[in-house]
C-alpha positions in Angstrom: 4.6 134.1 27.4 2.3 133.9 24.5 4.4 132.4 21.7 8.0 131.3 22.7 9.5 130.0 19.4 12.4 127.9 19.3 14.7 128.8 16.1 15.1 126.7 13.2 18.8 124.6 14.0 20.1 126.3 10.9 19.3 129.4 12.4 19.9 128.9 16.0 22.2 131.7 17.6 25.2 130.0 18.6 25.7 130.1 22.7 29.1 132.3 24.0 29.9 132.0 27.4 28.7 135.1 29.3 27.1 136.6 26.0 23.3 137.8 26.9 20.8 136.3 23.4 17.7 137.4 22.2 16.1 141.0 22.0 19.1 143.4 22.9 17.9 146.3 21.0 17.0 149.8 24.0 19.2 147.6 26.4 21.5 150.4 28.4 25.5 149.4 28.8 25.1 149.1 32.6 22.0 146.9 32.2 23.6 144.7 29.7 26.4 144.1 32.0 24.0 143.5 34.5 23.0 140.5 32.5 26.0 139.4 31.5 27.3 139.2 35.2 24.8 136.6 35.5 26.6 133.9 34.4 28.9 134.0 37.5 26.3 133.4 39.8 25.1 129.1 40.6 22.0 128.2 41.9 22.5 125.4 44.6 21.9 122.1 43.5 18.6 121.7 45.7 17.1 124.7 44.2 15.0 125.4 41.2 16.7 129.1 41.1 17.8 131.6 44.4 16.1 133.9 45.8 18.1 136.8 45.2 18.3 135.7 41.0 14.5 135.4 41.0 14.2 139.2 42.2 16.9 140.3 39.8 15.6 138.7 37.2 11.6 140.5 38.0 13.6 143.9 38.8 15.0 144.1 35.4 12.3 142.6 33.9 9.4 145.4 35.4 11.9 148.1 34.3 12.5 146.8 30.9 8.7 145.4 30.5 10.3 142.5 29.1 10.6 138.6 29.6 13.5 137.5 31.3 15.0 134.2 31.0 18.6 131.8 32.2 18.8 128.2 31.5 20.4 126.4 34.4 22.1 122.8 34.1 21.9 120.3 36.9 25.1 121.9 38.3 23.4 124.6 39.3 25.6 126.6 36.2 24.0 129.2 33.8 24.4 128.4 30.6 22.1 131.3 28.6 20.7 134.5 30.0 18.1 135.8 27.1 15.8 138.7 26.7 12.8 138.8 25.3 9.9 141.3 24.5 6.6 141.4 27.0 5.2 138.6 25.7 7.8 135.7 24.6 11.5 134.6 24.7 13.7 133.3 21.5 15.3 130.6 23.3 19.0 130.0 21.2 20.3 126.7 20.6 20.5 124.8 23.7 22.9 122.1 22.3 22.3 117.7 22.0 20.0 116.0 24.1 21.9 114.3 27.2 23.1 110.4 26.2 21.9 107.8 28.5 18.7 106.0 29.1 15.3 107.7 29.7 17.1 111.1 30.2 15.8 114.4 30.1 17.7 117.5 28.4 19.3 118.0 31.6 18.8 122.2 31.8 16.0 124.1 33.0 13.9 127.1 31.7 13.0 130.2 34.5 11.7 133.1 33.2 9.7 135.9 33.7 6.2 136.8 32.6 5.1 140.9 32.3 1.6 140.3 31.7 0.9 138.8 34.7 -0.1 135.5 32.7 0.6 131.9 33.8 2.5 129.5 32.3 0.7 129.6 28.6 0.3 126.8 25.6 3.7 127.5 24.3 5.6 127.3 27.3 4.2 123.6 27.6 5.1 123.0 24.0 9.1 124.3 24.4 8.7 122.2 27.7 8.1 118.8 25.5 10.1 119.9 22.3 12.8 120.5 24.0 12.7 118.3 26.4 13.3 120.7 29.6 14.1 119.2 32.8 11.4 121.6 34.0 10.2 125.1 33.2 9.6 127.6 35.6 7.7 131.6 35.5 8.3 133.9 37.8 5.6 136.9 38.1 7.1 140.6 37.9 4.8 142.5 40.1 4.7 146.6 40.1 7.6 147.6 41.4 9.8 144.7 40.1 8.7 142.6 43.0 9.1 139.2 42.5 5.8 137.2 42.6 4.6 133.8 42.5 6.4 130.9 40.9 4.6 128.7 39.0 6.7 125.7 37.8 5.5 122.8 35.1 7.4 119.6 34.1 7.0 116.0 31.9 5.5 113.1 33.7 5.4 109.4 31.9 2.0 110.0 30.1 -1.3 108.6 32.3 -4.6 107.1 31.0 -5.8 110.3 30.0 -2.5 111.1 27.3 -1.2 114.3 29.4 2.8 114.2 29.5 3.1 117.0 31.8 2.3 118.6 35.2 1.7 122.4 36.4 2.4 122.3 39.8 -0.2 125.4 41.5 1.8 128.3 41.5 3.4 129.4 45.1 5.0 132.2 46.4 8.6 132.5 45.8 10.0 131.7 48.8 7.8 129.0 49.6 8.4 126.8 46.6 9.2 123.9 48.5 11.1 121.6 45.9 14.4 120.0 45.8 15.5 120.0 42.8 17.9 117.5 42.9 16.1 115.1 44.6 12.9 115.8 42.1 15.0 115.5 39.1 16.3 111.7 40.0 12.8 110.7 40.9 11.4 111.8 38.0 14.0 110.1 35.5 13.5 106.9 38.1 9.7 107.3 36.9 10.4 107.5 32.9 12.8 104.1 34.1 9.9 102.3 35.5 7.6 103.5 32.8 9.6 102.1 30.0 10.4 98.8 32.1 7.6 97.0 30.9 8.8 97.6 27.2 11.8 95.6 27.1 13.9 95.7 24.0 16.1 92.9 24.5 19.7 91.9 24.7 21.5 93.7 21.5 17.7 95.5 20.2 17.0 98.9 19.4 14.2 100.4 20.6 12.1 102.3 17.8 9.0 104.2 16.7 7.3 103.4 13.7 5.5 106.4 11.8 3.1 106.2 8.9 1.8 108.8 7.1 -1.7 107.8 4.8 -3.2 110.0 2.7 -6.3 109.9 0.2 -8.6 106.6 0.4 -6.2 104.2 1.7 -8.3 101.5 3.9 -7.2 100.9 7.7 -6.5 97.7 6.8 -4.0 98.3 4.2 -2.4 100.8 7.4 -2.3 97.7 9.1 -0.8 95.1 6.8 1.8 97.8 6.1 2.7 98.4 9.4 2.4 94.7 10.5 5.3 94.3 7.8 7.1 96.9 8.9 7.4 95.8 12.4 8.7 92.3 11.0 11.1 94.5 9.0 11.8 95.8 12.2 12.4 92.7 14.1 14.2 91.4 11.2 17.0 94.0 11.8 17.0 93.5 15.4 14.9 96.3 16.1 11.8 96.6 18.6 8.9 99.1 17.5 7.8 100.3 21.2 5.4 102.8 19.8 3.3 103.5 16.7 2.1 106.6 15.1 0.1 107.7 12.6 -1.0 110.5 10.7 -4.1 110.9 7.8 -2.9 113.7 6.0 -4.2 115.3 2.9 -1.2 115.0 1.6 2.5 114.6 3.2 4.3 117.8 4.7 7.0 118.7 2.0 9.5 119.4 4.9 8.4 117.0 7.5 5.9 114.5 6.0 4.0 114.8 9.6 2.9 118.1 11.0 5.0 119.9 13.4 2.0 118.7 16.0 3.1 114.8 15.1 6.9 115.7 15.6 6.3 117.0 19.1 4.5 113.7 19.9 7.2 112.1 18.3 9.9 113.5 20.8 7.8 113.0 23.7 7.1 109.3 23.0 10.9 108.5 22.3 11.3 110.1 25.8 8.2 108.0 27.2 9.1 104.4 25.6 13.1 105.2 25.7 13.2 104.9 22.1 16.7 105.9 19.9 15.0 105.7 16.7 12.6 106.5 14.1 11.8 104.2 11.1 9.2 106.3 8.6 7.3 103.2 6.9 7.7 105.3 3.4 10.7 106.6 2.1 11.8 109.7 3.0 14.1 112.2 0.6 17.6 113.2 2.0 16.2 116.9 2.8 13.3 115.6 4.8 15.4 112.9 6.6 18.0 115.7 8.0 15.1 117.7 8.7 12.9 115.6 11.0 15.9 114.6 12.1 17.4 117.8 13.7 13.3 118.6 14.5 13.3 115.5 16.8 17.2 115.2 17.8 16.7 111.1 17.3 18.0 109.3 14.2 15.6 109.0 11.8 15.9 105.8 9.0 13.2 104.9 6.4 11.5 101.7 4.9 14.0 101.6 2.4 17.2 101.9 5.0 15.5 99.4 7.1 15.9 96.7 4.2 19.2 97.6 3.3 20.6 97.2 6.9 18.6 93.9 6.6 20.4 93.1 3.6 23.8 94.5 4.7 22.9 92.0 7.9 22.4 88.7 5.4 24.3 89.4 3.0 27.3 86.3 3.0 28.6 85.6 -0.3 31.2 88.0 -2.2 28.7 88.9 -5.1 25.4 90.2 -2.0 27.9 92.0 -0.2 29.3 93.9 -3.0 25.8 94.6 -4.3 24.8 96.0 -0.9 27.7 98.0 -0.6 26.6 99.4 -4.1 22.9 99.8 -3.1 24.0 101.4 0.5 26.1 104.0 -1.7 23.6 104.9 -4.2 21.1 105.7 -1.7 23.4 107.2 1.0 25.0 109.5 -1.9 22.7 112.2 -1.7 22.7 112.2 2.1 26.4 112.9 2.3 26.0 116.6 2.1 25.1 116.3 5.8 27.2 117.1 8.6 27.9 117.2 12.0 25.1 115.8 14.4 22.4 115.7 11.1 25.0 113.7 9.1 25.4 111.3 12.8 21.7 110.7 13.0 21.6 109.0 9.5 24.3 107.4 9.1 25.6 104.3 11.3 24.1 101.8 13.5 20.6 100.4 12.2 19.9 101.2 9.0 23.8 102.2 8.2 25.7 98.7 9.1 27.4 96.3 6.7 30.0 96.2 4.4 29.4 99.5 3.3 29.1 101.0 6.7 33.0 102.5 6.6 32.3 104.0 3.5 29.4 106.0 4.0 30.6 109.1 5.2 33.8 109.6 2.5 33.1 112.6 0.2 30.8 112.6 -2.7 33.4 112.2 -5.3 35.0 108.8 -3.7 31.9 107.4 -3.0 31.1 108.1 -6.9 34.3 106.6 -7.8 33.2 103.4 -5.2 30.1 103.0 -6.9 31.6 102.6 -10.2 34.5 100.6 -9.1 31.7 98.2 -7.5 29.7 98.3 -10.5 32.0 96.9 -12.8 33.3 93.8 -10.0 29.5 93.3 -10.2 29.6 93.4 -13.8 32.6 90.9 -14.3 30.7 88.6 -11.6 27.8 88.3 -13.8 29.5 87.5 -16.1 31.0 84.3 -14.4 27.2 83.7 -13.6 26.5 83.9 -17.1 29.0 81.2 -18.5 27.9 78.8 -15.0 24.8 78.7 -16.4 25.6 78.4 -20.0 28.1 75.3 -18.9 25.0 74.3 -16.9 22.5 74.7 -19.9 24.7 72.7 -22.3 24.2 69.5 -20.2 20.3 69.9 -21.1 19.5 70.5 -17.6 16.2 72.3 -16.9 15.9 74.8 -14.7 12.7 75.3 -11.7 13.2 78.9 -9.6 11.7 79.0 -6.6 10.3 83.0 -6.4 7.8 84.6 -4.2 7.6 87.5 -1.1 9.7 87.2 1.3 9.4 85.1 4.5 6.8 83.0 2.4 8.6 79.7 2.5 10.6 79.5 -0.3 14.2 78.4 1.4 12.0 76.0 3.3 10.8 74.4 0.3 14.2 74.1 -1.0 15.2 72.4 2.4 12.4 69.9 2.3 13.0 69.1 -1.5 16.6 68.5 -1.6 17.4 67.9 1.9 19.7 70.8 1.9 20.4 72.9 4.7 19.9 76.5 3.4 19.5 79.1 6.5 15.2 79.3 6.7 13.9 81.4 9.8 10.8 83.2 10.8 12.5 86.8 9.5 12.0 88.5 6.1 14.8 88.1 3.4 16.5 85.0 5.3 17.8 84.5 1.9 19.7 86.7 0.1 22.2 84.8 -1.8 20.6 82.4 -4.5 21.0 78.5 -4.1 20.9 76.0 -6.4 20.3 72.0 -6.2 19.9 69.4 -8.5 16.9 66.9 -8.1 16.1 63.5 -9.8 12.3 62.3 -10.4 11.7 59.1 -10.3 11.7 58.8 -13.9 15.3 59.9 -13.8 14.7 63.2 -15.4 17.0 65.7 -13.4 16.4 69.1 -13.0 17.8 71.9 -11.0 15.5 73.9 -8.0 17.1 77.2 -7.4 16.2 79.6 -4.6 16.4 83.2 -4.7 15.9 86.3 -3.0 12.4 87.2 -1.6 10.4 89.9 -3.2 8.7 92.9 -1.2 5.7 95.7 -2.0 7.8 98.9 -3.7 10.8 97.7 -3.9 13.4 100.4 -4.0 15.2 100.7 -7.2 18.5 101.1 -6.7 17.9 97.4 -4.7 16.3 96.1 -7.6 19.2 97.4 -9.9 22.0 96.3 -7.2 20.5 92.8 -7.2 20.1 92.3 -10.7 22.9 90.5 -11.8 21.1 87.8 -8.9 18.3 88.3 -10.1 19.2 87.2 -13.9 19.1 83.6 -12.3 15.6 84.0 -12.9 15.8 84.8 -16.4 17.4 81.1 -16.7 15.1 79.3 -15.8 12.5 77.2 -17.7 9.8 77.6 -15.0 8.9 79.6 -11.8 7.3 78.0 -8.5 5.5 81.3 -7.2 5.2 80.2 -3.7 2.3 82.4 -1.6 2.2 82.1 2.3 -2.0 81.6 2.2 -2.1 81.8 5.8 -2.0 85.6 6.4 -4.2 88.4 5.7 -3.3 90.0 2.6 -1.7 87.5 0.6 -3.5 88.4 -2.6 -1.7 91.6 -2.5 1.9 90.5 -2.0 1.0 88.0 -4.5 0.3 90.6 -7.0 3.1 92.5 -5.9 5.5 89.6 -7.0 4.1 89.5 -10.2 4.8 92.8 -10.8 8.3 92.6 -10.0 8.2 89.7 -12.4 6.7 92.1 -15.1 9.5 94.7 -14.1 12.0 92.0 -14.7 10.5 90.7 -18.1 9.7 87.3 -17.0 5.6 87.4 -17.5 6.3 84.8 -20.1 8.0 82.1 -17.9 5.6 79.8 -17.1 4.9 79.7 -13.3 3.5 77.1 -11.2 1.0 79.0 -8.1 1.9 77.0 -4.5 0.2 77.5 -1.8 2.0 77.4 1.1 0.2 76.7 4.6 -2.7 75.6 3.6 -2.5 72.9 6.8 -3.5 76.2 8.8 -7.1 76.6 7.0 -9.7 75.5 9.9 -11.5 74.0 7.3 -9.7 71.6 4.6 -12.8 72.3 2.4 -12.1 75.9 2.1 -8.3 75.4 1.5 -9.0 73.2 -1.8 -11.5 75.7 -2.8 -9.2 78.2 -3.0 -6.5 76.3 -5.3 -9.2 75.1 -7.5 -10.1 78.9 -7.3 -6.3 80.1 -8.1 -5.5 76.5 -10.0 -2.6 76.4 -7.0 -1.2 73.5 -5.9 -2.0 73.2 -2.0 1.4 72.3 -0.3 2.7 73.4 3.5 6.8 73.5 3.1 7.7 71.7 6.2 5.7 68.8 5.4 7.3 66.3 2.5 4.4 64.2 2.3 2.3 67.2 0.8 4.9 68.1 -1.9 4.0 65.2 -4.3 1.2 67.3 -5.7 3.9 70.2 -6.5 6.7 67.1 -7.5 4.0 65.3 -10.2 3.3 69.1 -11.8 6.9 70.0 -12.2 7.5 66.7 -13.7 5.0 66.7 -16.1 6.1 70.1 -17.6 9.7 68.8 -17.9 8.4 65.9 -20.0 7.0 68.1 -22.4 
């Protein structure tokens, strides 16, 4: 079977009970009935296929000089009987993959092969694409005699990378394999594979995918992913596998080549994963395809954040903006239907107060979007006179900015003693806070904290968060605080002050602190590097280093 090809799902033939599929064309009446009388027979529950089916199947197929083929479920049931040419099959549309944990499709492939070949490239490849509980080839000998058997099937991958195993082929009626038995052993080794890689109460599992092209530098690969697995974690979400691809430049349908979406089903099968989280963003069209390609719900970068958003997201002004930023970017998706439309929406990357809403025709969810625009609008608005009321009593104004996860709620906590939510995740904060501080001159100003900043920030988040975002605009000064502690911090500091730039705010003076600079081995090094940057060296948790940051802000409000 040189070249088995598996339809396009758009093009998939549509399976009728007791209808014969594939290459009809020369078939005789009594023949095709032949066929179609298949689908009464079972196949015992212990056995790959019967006896008598197997020589059938090789008599017809010697006569006709064509492949042969039934799918079988674990019942023993046929679901297809196809025909194909001497050389390959067109397998139809063999519906979802099975629910549960670690599962196989839960149907198996025999056919016949004319040629007198064994079980060739592309039988291994429908084997993993689809996901087969096993595939099976049958020789037709002269005569229509049926031969040997050869049978292959997926194994939890070994040191060497190879997911599957052709078993020697055997005579027909010595293939000695219970098929019943076989199957639950080999689902109990996928189980004890993906023990090891435990998601966690309440986690989903995941594989990350990231797709470089041109000169990008493998430690730029590994920053981004390193973010994208705290992303990940973020949103209660465990990457159990990564893969990556150097391309020339990204596949217009399916960013990866078709080889990478094959690995991709077989390591969600391997490492029990549900989903796939593309570390770029993908367009709606390329979303529903690699979607239907791998049969797993597929989310990127930019759906990651807003579920983290849709996840944080407590007062009435963020959860109207993520509603509005979940629409805009779910809008274009909504021409999807059916299992495509199922595998973007909902769950991770499809949650939060927008998560009713997403699957409501196009025209509501444009009439949504504007409704929400303009309660975002008149919110703003009460922003705007708070802080005019606010400005009047000559109050000046310190923003705490900076990437996300870098300290800045911390900061706020160990300034003012309040008790805004600061954890190890990215975009702890997503509402802005505000607190008003004496120095001890008794100049009072007001420290507000804000929402973290990340690299490429989508848009329609930037435009959704705007009206929080103005807070910035208020303010007399920025502290740009800039975690110092991990690799690549010059980066996401640069990346900040290009949102700034995007935002209009380059001429707002800023204050550089560096936070964590208690982690440097060497002190030496640490004050270096502010001299270097004219930072102020702080670590967050610590009050008694703050006085350097305290002295600075005071000294520019006494101007």
């Amino acid at each position: 079977m040189a070249r088995s090809r598996v339809a396009s799902p758009r093009r998939q033939e549509k399976a009728i009970t007791t209808t014969v599929s594939g290459h009809l064309i020369g078939l005789k009446a009594a023949q095709k009935h032949a066929l179609e009388r298949v689908y009464r027979r079972t196949v015992p529950p212990s056995e790959v296929i019967t006896n008598e089916l197997a020589t059938f199947m090789a008599e017809l197929s010697a006569e006709l000089h064509r492949q042969i083929g039934v799918v079988i479920d674990r019942r023993g049931r046929i679901q297809h009987v196809i025909v194909g040419d001497h050389e390959r099959l067109f397998l139809p549309d063999l519906g979802r993959q099975r629910a549960g944990r670690a599962r196989l499709r839960g149907v198996r492939l025999v056919h016949t092969h004319v040629l007198g070949e064994r079980l060739t490239k592309d039988d291994i490849t429908d084997l993993t694409k689809l996901q087969l509980d096993l595939i099976a080839a049958i020789q037709a000998g002269p005569g229509g005699v049926a031969g040997a058997i050869e049978v292959a099937h997926l194994v939890p991958p070994g040191p060497d990378g190879v997911a599957w195993e052709v078993r020697e082929p055997v005579p027909l009626g010595r293939l000695e394999l219970d098929f019943a038995r076989f199957i639950d052993d080999l689902e109990a080794r996928f189980a004890a594979a993906t023990k090891g890689v435990g998601a966690g109460e309440g986690l989903t599992r995941a594989i990350a995918v990231h797709v470089t092209t041109g000169s990008v530098k493998r430690p730029e690969v590994e920053r981004s992913l390193e973010e994208l697995q705290e992303l990940a974690r973020t949103a209660g979400v465990v990457l159990v596998e990564t893969v990556v691809q150097r391309r020339h430049e990204p596949d217009p349908r399916y960013v990866v080549g078709k080889g990478k979406l094959q690995e991709l089903s077989l390591a969600a099968l391997h490492h029990d994963a549900e989903l796939v989280i593309f570390d770029q963003n993908l367009s709606a069209s390329q979303a529903r395809a690699i979607a239907d390609q791998v049969e797993l719900k597929v989310i990127d970068r930019t759906q990651l954040i807003l579920d983290i958003f849709a996840q944080r997201a407590k007062s009435l002004d963020g959860k109207l903006q993520v509603e509005l930023a979940q629409l805009k970017y779910a809008l274009p998706r909504l021409s999807g239907k059916g299992t495509s439309m199922s595998r973007l929406m909902g769950g991770v990357g499809g949650r939060g107060p927008g998560e009713s809403k997403l699957e409501i025709d196009r025209r509501r969810a444009k009439e949504r979007i504007t409704l929400l625009s303009r309660k975002i609008e008149e919110l703003g608005k009460q922003r705007v006179q708070r802080r005019a009321k606010r400005a009047s009593g000559s109050v000046p104004v310190a923003a705490i900015v900076g990437y996300t996860n870098a300290g800045k709620s911390t900061l706020l906590n160990t300034l003012t003693g309040a008790d805004v939510l600061a954890e190890d995740k990215l975009f702890a904060t997503l509402d802005p806070t505000a607190r008003r501080l004496r120095f001890p001159n008794e100049v009072e100003y007001i420290l507000t904290d804000t929402v973290g900043f990340i690299r490429d920030l989508p848009e329609d988040l930037v435009a959704a968060f705007k009206a929080t975002l103005e807070e910035l605009g208020e303010a007399d000064v920025l502290v740009h605080v800039v975690d110092v502690s991990q690799p690549g911090w010059e980066e996401r500091m640069k990346a900040v002050e290009a949102i700034l730039g995007d935002l209009k705010l380059r001429e707002t003076p800023v204050i550089l602190a560096f936070n964590k600079v208690d982690r440097f081995e060497d002190a030496a090094e640490a004050r270096a590097l502010c001299r270097q940057w004219n930072a102020v060296p702080i670590s967050a948790l610590d009050k008694g280093t703050l006085k350097p940051l305290t002295d600075k802000l005071m000294r520019f409000f006494k101007r």
